[in-house]
PAFI-190737 format. One line per 3 residues: number of its first residue (from 1); their letters; for each residue x, z, y of N, C-alpha, C, O. Coordinates in steps of 0.001 Angstrom, whole numbers, plus 500000, padded with zeros to 6 digits. Layout:
REM PAFI-190737
NUM	a	X,Z,Y,X,Z,Y,X,Z,Y,X,Z,Y; ...
***
This chain:
REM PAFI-190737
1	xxx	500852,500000,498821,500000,500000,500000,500895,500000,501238,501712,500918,501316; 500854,499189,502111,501710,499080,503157,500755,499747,504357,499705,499327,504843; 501499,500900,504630,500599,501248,506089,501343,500829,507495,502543,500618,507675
4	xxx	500258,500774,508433,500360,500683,509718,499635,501839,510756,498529,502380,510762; 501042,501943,511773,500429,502583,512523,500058,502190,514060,500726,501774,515006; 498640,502526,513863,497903,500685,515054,496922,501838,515680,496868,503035,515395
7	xxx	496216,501129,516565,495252,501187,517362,493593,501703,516877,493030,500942,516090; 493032,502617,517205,491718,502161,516778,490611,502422,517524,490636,503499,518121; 489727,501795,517648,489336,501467,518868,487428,502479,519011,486408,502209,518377
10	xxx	487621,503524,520002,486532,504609,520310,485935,504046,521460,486058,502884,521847; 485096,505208,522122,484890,504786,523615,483322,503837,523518,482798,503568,522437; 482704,503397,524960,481642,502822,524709,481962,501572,525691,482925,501482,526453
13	xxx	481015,500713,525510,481358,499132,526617,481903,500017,528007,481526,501011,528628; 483118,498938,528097,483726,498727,529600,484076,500451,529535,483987,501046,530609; 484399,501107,528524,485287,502266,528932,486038,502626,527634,485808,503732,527144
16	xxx	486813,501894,527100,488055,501847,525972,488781,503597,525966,489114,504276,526937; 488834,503881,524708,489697,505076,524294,490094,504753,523282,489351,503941,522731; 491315,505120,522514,491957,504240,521692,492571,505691,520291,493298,506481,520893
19	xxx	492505,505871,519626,493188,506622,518751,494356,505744,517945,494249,504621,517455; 495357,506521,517971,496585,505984,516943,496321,507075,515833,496320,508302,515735; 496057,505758,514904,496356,506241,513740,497230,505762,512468,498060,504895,512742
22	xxx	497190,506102,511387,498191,505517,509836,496976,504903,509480,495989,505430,509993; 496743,503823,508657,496109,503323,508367,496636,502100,507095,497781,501685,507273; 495912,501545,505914,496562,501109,505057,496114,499690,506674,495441,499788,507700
25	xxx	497176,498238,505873,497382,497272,507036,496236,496367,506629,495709,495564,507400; 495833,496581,505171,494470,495526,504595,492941,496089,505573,492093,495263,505911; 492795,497760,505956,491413,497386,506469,491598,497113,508288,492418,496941,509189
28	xxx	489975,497248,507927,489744,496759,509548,490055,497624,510420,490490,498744,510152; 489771,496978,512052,490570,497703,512662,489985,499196,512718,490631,500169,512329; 488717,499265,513235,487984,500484,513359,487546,501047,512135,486778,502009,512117
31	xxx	488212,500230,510585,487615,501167,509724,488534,502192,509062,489521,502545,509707; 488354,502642,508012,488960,503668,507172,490396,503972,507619,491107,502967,507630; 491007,505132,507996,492374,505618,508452,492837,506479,507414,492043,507193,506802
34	xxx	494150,506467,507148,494449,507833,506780,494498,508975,507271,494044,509915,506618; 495107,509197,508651,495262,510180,509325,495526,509916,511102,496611,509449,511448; 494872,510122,511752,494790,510867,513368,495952,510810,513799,496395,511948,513644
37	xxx	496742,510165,514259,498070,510571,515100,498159,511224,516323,498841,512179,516695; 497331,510519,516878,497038,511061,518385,496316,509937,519356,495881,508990,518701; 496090,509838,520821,495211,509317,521155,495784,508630,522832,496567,509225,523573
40	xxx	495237,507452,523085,495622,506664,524338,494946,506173,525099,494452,505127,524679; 494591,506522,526361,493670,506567,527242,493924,505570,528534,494230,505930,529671; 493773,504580,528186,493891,503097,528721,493260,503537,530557,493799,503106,531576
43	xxx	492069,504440,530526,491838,504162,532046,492630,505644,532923,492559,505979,534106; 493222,506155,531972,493706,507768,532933,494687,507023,534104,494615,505838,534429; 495309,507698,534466,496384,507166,535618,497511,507397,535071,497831,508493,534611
46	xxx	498432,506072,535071,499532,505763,534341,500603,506882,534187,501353,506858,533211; 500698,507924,535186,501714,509278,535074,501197,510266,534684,501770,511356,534672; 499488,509982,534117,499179,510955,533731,499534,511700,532256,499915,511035,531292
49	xxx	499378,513020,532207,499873,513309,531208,498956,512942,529951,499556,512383,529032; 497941,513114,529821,496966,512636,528934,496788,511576,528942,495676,511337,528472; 497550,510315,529381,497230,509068,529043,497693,508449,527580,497326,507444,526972
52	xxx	498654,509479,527279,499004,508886,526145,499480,510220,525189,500504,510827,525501; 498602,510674,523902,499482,512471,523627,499666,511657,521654,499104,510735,521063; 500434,512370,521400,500921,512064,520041,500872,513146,519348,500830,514148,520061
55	xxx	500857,513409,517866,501833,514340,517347,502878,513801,516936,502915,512643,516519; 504097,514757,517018,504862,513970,516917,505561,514368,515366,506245,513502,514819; 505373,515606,514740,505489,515696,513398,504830,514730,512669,505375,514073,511782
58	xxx	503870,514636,512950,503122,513596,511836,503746,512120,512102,504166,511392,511203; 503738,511785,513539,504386,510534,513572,505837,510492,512498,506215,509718,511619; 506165,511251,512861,507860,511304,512214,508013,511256,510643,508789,510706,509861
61	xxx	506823,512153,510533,506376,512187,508856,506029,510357,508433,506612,510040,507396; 505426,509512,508900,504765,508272,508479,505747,507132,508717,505531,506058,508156; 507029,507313,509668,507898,506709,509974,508668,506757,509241,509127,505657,508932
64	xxx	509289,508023,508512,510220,508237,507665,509405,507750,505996,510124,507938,505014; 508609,507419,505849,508077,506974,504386,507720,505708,504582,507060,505096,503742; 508250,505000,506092,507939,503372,505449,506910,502918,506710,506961,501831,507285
67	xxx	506067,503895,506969,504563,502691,507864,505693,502302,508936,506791,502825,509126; 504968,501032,509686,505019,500023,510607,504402,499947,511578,503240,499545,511518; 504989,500314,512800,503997,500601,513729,503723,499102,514485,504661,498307,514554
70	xxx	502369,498749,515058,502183,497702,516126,503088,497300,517232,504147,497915,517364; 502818,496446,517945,503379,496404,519048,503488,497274,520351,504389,497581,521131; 502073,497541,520209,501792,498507,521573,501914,499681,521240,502517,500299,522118
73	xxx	501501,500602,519984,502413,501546,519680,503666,502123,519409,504130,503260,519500; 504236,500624,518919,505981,501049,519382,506856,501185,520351,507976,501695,520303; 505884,500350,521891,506247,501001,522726,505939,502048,523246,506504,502334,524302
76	xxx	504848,503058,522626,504597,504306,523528,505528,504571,522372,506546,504770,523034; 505940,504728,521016,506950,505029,520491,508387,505561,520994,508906,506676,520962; 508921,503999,521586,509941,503951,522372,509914,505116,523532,510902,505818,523748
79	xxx	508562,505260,524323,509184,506033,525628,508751,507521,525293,508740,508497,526043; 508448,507437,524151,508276,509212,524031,509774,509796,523443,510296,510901,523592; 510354,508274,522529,511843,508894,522759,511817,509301,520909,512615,510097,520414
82	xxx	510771,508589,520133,510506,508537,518824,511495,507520,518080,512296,507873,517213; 511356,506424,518464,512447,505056,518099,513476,504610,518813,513409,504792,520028; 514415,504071,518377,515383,503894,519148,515174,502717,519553,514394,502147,518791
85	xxx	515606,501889,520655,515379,500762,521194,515754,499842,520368,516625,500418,519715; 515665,498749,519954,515924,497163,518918,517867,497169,519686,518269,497584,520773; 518570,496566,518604,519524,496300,519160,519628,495268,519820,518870,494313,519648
88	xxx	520795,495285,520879,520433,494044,522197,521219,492695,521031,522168,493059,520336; 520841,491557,520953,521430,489771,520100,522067,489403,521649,521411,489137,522656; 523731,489481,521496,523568,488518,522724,524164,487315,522133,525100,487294,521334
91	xxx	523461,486222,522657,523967,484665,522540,525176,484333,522453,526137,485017,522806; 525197,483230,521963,526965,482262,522733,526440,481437,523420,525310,480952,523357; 527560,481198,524342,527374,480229,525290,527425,479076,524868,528468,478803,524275
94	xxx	526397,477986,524983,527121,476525,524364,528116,475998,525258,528849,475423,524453; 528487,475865,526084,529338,475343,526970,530942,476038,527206,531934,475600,527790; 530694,477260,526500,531831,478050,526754,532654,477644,526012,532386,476491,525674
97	xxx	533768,478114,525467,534956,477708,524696,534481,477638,523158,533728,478468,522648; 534961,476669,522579,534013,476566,520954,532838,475632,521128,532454,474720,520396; 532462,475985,522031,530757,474763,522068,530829,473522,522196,531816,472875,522544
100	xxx	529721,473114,521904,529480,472049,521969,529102,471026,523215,527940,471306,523508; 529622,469854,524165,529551,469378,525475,528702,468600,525169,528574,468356,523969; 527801,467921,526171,526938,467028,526020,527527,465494,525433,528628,465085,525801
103	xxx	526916,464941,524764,527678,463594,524444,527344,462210,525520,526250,461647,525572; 528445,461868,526261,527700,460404,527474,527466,459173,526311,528393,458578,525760; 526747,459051,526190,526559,457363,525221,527731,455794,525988,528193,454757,525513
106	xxx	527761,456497,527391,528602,455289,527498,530036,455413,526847,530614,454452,526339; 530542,456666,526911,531908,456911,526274,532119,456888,524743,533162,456622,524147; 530548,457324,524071,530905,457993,522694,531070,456260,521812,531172,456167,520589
109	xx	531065,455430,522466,531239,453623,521785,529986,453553,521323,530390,453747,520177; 528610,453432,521150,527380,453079,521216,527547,452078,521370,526597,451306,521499
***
């Protein structure tokens, strides 16, 4: 069973409240959970403290056995200071030393 830890969606029209929870990744969004993580409050004011509350034992508990968190939960992830940031890929330059230059068709004998 592969779990996820996603979104699920409370609240009534035009006023969204959101619970994070574990959840297996096969059901729907608002259906069957395993367990309550904590909860995200889309209209509070962005510094508020209740805009976004976790536990964070349990998170830690579901992280360490494997679940997968969403997108938008891995970033409240990230700034609660739960995950560590992705490591930075930096590129090569094509043009730099080693690369490859554009080819002129008049020079390459065409």
């Amino acid at each position: 069973m592969a779990v996820k830890i996603r979104l699920e969606r409370c609240g009534c029209k035009h006023r969204p409240f959101y619970r994070i929870v574990a959840a297996d990744s096969k059901c729907p969004r608002d259906g069957r959970h395993l367990q309550v993580l904590g909860f995200y409050d889309p209209l509070a004011a962005k510094d508020a403290e209740k805009r976004v509350e976790l536990k964070y034992d349990r998170v830690n508990y579901w992280l360490s056995v494997g679940a997968q968190p969403t997108d938008t939960v891995r970033r409240f992830l990230l700034n609660a200071g739960l995950l560590s940031p992705p490591p930075m890929v930096i590129m090569g330059n094509k043009s730099g030393p080693g690369g490859k230059l554009p080819v002129d068709p008049m020079t390459a004998g065409v």
